[in-house]
TORTI-267924 format. One line per 2 residues: number of its first residue (from 1); their letters; for each residue x, y, z of C-alpha. Coordinates in Angstrom, 2 decimals. Layout:
NUM> a> X,Y,Z ~ ...;
END
This chain:
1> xx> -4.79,-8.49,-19.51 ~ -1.47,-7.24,-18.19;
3> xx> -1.78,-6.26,-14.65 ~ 1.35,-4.83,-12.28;
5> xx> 0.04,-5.99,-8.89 ~ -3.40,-7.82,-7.83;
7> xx> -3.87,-7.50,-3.81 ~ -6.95,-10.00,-3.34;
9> xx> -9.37,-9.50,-6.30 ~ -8.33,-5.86,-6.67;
11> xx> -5.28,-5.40,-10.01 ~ -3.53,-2.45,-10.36;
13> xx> -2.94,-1.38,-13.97 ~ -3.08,0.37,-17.40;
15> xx> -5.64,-1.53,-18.42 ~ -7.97,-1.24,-15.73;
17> xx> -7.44,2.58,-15.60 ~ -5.62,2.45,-12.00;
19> xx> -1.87,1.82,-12.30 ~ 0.61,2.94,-9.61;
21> xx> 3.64,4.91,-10.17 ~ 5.60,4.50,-7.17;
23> xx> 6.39,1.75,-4.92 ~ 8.10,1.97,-1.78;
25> xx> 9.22,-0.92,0.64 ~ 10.65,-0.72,3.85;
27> xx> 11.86,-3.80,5.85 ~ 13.46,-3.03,9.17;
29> xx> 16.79,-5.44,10.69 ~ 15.23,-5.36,13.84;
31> xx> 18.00,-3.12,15.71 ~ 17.39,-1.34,18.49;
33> xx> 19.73,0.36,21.25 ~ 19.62,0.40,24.54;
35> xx> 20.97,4.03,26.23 ~ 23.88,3.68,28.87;
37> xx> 24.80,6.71,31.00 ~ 28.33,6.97,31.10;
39> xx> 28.62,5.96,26.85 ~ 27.43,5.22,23.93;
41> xx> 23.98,3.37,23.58 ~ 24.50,-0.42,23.20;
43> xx> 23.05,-2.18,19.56 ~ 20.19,-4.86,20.54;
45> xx> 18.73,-7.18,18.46 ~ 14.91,-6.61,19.24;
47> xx> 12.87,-8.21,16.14 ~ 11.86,-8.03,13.04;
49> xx> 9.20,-5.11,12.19 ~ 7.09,-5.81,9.87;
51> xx> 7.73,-5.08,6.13 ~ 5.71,-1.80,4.73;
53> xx> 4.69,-1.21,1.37 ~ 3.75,2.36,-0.03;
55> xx> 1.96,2.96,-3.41 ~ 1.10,5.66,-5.09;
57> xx> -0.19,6.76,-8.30 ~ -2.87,9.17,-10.06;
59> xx> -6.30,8.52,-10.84 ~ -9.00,10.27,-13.38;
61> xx> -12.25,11.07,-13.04 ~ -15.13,8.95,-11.74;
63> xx> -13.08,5.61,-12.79 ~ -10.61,6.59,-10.52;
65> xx> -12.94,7.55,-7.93 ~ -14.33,4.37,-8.26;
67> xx> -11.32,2.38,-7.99 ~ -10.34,3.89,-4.76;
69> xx> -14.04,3.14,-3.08 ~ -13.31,-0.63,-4.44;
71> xx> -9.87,-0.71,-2.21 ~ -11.86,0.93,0.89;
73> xx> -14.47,-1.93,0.59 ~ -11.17,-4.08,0.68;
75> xx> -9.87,-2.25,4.00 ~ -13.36,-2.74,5.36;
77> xx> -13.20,-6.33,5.04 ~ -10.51,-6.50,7.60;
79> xx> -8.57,-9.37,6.80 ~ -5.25,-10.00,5.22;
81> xx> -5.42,-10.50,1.17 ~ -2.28,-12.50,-0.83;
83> xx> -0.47,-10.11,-3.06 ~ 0.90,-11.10,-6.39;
85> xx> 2.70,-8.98,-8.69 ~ 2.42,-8.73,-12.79;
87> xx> 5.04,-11.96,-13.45 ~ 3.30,-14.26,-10.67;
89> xx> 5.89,-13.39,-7.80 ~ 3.86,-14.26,-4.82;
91> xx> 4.60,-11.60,-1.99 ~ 2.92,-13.13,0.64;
93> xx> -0.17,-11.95,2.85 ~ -0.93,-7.80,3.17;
95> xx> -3.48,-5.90,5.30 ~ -4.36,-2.66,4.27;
97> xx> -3.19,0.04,6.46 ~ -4.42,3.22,5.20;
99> xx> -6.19,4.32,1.93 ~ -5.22,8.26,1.06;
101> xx> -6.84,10.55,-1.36 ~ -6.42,13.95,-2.34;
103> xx> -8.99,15.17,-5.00 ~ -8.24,18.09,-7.36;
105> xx> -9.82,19.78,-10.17 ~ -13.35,18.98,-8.76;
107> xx> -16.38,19.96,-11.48 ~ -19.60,21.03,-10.99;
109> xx> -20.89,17.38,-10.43 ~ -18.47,16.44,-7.62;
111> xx> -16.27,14.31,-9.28 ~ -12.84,14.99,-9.00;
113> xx> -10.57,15.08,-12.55 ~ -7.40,14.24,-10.86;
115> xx> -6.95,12.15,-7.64 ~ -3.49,11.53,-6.61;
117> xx> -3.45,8.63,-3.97 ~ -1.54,6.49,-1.78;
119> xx> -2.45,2.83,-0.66 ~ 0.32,1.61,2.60;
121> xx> 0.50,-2.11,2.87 ~ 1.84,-4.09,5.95;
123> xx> 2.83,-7.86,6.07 ~ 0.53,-10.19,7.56;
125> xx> 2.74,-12.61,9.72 ~ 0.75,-14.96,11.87;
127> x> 3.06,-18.29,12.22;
END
């Protein structure tokens, strides 16, 4: 089965009905400045943030509603998962930051024909 990402057990894809169409990443050089009052702020070096990773995608009907309650119980579990991409690039350890949802075309039932959501990522650095 072709699969773009797997974070822990959970795989993002076609052919599990949950694929993400955006990916963002943002790694910070760990610059700061520090303000001086007669000129211009002086660069620091401060450290390395951690590394961020945004996806987002859309998701149908009670599949899709189902996937996303599968990456809350993930977020619940509190503790960092290994993230591997479709070709076996290892990307290291993740934690799940935040889980977003926003349900439209809701039928009679409750369940929601279009969900358009966004899962943000941080690095797990503990060495």
């Amino acid at each position: 089965m072709r699969q773009q990402m797997a974070l822990g057990p959970f795989i993002f894809g076609l052919a599990r009905g949950f694929a993400y169409d955006t990916l963002g990443r943002v790694s910070s050089g760990g610059w700061g400045s520090l303000d001086i009052v007669a000129g211009k702020p002086k660069s620091t070096q401060v450290g390395q943030a951690l590394e961020t990773l945004t996806f987002g995608g859309k998701a149908a009907r009670a599949l899709g509603m189902a996937r996303l309650d599968e990456l809350r119980a993930l977020q619940a579990l509190r503790t960092p998962l290994p993230l591997v991409d479709g070709v076996g690039n290892n990307w290291g350890v993740w934690t799940v930051k935040s889980v977003d949802e926003k349900q439209s075309n809701v039928i009679d039932d409750g369940t929601a024909m279009v969900i358009n959501w966004v899962l943000v990522l941080e690095e797990f650095v503990n060495a």
